[in-house]
BASE-251569 format. One line per field, with one value per atom (N, C-alpha, C): residue number from 1; residue in three letters; x, y negated, z; atom name. Coordinates in nm, 3 decimals. Layout:
i c(NUM, ...)
aa c(Ala, ...)
c1 c(X, ...)
c2 c(Y, ...)
c3 c(Z, ...)
at c(CA, ...)
END
This chain:
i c(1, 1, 1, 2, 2, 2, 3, 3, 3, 4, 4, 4, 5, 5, 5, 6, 6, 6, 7, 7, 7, 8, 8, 8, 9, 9, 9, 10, 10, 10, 11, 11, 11, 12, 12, 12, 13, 13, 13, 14, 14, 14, 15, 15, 15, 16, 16, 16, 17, 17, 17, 18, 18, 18, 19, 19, 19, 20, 20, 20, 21, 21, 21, 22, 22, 22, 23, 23, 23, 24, 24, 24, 25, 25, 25, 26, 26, 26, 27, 27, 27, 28, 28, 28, 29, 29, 29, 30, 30, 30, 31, 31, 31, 32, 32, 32, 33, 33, 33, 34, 34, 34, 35, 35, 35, 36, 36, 36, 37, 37, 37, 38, 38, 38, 39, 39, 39, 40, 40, 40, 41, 41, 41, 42, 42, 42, 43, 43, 43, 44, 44, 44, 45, 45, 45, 46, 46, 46, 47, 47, 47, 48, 48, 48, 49, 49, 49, 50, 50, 50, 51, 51, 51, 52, 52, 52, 53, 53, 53, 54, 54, 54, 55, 55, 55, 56, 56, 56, 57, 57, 57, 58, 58, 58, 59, 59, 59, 60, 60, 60, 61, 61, 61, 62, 62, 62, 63, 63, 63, 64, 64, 64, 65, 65, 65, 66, 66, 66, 67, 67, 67, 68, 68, 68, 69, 69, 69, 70, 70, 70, 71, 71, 71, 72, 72, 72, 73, 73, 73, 74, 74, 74, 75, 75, 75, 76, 76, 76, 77, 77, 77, 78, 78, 78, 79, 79, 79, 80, 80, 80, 81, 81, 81, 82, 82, 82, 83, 83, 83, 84, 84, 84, 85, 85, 85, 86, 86, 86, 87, 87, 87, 88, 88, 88, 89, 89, 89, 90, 90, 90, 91, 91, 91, 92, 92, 92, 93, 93, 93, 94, 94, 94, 95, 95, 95, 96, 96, 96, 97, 97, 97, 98, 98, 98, 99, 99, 99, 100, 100, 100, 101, 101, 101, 102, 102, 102, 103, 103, 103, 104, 104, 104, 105, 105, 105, 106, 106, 106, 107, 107, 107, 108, 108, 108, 109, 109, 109, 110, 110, 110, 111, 111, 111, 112, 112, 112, 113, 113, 113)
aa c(Unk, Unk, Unk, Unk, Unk, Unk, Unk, Unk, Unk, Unk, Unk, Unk, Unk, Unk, Unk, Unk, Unk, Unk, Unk, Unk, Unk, Unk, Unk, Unk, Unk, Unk, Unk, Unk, Unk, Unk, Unk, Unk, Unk, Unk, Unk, Unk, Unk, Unk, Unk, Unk, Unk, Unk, Unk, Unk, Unk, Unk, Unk, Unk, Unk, Unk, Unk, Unk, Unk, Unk, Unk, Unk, Unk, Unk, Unk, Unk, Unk, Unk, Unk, Unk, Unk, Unk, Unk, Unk, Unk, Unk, Unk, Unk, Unk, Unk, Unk, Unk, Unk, Unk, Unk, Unk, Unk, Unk, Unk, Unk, Unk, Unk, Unk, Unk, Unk, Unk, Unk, Unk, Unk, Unk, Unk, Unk, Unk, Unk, Unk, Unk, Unk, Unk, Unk, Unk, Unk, Unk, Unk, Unk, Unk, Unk, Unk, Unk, Unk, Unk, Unk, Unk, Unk, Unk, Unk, Unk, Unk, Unk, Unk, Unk, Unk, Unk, Unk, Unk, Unk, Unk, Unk, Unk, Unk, Unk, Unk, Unk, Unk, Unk, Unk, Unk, Unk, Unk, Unk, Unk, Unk, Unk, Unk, Unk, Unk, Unk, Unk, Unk, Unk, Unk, Unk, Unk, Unk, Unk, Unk, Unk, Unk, Unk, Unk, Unk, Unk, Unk, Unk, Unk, Unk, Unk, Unk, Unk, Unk, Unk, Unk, Unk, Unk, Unk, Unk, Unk, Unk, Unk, Unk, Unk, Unk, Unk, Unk, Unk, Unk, Unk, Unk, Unk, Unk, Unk, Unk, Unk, Unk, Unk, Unk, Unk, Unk, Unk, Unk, Unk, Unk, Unk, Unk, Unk, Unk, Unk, Unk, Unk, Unk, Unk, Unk, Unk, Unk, Unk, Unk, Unk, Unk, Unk, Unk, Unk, Unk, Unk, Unk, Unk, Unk, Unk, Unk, Unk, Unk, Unk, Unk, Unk, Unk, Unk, Unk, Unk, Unk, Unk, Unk, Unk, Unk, Unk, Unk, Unk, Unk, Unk, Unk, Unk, Unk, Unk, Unk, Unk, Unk, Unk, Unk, Unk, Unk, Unk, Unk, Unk, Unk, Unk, Unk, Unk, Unk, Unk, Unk, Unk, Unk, Unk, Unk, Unk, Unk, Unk, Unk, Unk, Unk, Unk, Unk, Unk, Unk, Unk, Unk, Unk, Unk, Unk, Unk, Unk, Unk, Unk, Unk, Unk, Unk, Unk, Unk, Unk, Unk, Unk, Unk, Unk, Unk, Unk, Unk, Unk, Unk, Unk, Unk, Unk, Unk, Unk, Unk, Unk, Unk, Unk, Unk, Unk, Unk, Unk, Unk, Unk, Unk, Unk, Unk, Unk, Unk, Unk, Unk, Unk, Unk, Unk, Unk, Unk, Unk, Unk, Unk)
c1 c(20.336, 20.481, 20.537, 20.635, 20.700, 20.773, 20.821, 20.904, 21.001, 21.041, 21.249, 21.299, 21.242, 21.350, 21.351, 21.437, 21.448, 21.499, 21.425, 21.490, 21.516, 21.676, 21.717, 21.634, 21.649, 21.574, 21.415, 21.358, 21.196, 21.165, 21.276, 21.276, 21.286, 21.169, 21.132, 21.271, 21.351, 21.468, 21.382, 21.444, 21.396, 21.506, 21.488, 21.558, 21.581, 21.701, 21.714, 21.735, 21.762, 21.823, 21.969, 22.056, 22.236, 22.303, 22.251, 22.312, 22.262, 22.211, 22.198, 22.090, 22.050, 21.940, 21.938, 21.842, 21.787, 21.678, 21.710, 21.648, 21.625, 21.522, 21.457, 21.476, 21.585, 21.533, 21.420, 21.498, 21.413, 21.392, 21.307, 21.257, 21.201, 21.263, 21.215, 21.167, 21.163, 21.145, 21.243, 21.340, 21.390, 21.514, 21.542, 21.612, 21.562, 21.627, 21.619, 21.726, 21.726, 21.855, 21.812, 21.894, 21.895, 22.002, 21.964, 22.071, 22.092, 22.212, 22.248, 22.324, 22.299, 22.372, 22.423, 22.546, 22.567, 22.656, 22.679, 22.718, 22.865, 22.945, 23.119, 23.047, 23.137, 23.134, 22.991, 22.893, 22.755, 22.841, 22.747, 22.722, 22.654, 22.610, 22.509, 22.577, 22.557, 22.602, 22.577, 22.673, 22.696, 22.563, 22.535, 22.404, 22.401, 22.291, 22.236, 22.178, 22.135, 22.034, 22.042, 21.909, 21.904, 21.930, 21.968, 22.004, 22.132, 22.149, 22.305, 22.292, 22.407, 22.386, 22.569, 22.545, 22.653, 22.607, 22.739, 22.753, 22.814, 22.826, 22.935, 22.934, 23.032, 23.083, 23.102, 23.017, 23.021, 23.121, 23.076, 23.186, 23.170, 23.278, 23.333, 23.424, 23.350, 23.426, 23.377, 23.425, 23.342, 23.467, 23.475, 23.531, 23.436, 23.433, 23.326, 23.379, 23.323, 23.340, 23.270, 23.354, 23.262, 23.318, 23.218, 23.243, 23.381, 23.517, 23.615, 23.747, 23.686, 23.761, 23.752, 23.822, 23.778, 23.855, 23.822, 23.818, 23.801, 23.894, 23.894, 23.842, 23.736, 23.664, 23.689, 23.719, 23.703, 23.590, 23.598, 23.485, 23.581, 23.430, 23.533, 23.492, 23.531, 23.537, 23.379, 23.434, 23.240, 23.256, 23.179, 23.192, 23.045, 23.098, 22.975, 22.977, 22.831, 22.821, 22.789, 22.818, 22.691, 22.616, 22.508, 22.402, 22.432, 22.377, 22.361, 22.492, 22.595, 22.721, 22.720, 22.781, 22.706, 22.846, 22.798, 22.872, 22.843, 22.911, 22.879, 22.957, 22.904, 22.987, 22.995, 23.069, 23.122, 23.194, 23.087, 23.117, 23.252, 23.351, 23.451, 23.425, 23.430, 23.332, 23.232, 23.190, 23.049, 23.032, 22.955, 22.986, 22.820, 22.867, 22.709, 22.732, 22.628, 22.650, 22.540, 22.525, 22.460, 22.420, 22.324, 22.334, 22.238, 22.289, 22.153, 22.127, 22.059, 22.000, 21.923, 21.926, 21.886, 21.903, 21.712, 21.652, 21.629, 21.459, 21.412, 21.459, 21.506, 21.541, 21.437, 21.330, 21.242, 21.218, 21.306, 21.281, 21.484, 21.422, 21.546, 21.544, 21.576, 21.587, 21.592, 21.711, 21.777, 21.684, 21.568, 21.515, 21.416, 21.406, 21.378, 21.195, 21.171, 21.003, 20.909)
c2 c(5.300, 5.315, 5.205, 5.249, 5.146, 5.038, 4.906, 4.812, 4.863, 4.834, 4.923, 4.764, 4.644, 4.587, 4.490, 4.360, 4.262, 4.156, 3.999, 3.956, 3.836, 3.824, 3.709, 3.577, 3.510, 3.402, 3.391, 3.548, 3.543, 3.593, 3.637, 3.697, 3.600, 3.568, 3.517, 3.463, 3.369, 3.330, 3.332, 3.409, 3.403, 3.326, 3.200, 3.128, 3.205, 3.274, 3.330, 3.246, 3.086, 3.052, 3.036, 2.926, 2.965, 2.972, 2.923, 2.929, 3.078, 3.130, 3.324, 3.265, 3.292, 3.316, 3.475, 3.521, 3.641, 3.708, 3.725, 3.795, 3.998, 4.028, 4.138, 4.196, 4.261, 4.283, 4.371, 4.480, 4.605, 4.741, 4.845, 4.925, 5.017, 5.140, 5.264, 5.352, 5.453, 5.573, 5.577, 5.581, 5.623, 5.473, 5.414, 5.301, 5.157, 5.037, 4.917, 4.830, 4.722, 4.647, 4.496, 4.479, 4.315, 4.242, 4.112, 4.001, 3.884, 3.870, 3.752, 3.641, 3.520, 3.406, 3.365, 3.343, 3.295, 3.135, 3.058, 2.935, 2.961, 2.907, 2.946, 2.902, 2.995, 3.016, 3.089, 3.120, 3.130, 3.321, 3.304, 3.441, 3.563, 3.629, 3.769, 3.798, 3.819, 3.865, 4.006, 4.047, 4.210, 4.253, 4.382, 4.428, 4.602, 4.637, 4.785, 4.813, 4.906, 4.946, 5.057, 5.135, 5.312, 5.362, 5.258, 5.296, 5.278, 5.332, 5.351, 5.199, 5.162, 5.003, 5.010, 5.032, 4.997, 4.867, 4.793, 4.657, 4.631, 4.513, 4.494, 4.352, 4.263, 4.152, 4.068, 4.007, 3.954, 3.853, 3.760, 3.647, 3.593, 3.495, 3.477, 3.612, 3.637, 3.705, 3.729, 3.817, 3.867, 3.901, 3.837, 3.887, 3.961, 4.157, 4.225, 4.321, 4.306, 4.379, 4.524, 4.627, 4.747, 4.855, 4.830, 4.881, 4.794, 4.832, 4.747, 4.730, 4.735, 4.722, 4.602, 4.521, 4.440, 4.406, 4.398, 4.424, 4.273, 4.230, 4.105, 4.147, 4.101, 4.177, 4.022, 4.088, 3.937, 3.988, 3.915, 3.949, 4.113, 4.151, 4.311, 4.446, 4.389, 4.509, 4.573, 4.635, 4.733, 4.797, 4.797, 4.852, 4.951, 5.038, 5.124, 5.084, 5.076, 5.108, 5.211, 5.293, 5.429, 5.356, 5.465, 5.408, 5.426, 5.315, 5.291, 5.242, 5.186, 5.136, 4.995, 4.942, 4.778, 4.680, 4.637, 4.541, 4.401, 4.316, 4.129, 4.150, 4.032, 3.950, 3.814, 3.733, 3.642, 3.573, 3.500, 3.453, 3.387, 3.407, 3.339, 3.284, 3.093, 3.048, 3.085, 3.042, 3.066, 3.190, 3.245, 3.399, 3.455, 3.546, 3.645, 3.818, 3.862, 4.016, 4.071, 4.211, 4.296, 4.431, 4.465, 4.555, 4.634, 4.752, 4.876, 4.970, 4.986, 5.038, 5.126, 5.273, 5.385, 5.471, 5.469, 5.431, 5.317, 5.290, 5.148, 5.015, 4.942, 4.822, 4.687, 4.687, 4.612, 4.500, 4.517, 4.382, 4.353, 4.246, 4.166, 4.056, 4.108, 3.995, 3.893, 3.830, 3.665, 3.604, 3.688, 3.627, 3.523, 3.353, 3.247, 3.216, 3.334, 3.326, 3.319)
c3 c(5.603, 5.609, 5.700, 5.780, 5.867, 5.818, 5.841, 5.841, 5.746, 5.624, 5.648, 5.573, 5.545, 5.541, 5.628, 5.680, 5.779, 5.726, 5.703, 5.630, 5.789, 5.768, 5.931, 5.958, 5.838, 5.802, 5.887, 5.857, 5.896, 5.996, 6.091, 6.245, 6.308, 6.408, 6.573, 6.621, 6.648, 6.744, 6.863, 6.982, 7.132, 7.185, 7.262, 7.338, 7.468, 7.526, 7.600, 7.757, 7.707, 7.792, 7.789, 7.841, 7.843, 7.763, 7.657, 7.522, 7.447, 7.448, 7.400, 7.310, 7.183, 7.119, 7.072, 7.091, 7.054, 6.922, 6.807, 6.748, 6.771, 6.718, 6.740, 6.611, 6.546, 6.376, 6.415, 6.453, 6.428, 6.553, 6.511, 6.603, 6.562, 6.598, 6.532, 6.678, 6.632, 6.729, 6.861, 6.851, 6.936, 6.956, 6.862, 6.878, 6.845, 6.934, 6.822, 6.832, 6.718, 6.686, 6.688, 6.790, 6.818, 6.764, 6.718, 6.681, 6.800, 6.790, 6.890, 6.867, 6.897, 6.854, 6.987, 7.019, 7.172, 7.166, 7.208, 7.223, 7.324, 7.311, 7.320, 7.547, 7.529, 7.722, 7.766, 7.672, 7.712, 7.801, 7.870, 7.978, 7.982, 8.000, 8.011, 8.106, 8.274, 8.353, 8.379, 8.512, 8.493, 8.526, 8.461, 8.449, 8.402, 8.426, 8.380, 8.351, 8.232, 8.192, 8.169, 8.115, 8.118, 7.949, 7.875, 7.759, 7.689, 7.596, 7.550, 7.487, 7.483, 7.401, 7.312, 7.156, 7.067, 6.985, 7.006, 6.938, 6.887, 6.740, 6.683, 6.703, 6.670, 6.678, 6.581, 6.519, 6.354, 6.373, 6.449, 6.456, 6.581, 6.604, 6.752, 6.835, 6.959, 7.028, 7.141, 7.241, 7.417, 7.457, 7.595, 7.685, 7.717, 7.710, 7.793, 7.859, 7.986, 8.137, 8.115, 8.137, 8.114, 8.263, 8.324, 8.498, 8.533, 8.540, 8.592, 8.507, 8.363, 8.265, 8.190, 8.136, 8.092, 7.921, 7.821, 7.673, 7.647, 7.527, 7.479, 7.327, 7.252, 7.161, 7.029, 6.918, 6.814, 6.737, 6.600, 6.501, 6.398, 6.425, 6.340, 6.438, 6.563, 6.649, 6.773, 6.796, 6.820, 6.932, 7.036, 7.185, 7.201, 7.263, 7.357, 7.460, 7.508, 7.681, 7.723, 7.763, 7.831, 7.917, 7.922, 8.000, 8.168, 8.203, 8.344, 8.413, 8.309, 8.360, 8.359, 8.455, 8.495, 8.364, 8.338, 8.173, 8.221, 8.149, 8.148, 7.932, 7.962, 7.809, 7.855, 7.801, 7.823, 7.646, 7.586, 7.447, 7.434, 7.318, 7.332, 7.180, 7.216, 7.089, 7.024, 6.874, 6.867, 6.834, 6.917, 6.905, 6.791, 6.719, 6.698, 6.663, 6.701, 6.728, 6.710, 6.707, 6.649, 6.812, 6.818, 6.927, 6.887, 6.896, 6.917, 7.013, 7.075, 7.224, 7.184, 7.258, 7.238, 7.358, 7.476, 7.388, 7.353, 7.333, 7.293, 7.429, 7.393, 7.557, 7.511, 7.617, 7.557, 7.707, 7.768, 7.937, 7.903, 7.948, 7.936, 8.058, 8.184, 8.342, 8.315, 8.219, 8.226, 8.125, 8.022, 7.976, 8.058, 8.015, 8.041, 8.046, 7.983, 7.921, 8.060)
at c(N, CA, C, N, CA, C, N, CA, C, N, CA, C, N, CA, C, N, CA, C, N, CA, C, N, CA, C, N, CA, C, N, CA, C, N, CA, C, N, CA, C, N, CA, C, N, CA, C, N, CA, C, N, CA, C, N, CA, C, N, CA, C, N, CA, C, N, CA, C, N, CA, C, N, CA, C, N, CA, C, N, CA, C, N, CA, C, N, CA, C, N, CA, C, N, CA, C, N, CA, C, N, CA, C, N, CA, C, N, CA, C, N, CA, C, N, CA, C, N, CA, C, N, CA, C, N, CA, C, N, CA, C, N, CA, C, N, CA, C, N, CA, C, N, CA, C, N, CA, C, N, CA, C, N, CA, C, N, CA, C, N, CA, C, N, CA, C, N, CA, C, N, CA, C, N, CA, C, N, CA, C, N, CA, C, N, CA, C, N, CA, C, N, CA, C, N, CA, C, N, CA, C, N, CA, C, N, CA, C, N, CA, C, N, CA, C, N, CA, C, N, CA, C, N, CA, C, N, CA, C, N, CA, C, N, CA, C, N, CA, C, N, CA, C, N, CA, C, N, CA, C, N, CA, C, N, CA, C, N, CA, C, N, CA, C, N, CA, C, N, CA, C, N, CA, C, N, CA, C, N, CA, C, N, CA, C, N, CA, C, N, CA, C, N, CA, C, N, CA, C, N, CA, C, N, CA, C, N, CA, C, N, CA, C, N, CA, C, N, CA, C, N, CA, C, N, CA, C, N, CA, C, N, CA, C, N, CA, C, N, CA, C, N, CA, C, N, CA, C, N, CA, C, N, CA, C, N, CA, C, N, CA, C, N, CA, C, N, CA, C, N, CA, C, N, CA, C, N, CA, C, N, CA, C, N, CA, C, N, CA, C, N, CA, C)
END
């Protein structure tokens, strides 16, 4: 039987670099769900990928760029990207968030590794 619970505490932190830490909860078939801790001003510049990406915003905040729109996001609120539309975030204070990508998004460019 697969994974079904995640405890935060016992998930891998990936140093992304730039302030971003990256956890991996989870990964199924067709989706997976990342955690993020970002440091106030930290970056993710504009970028694309071939998968849908919905996020929520636990605490802090994003300025996020979605093609030539730009959204001031607090804790509470939840964004789509469609796929293949070029996005940034931009943390406003200590930011952390939730993302799920579908399909699986398993390369990450700005990663530091």
């Amino acid at each position: 039987m697969a994974q079904s619970v995640f405890l935060h505490d016992k998930i891998e932190k990936i140093d992304m670099g730039k302030g971003v830490i990256r956890q991996d909860f989870a990964s199924g078939k067709n989706m997976n769900v990342l955690h993020w801790n970002t440091s106030d001003k930290s970056v993710v510049g504009m970028h694309t990928h071939p998968q849908e990406q919905f996020g929520y915003c636990i605490k802090g905040g994003f300025e996020l760029t979605i093609g030539d729109e730009v959204f001031h996001l607090k804790a509470g609120d939840a964004y789509l990207v469609p796929a293949n539309v070029p996005h940034a975030f931009v943390a406003v204070g200590e930011t952390e968030a939730i993302d799920v990508f579908s399909p699986i998004k398993t390369e990450f460019p700005w990663d530091k590794k």
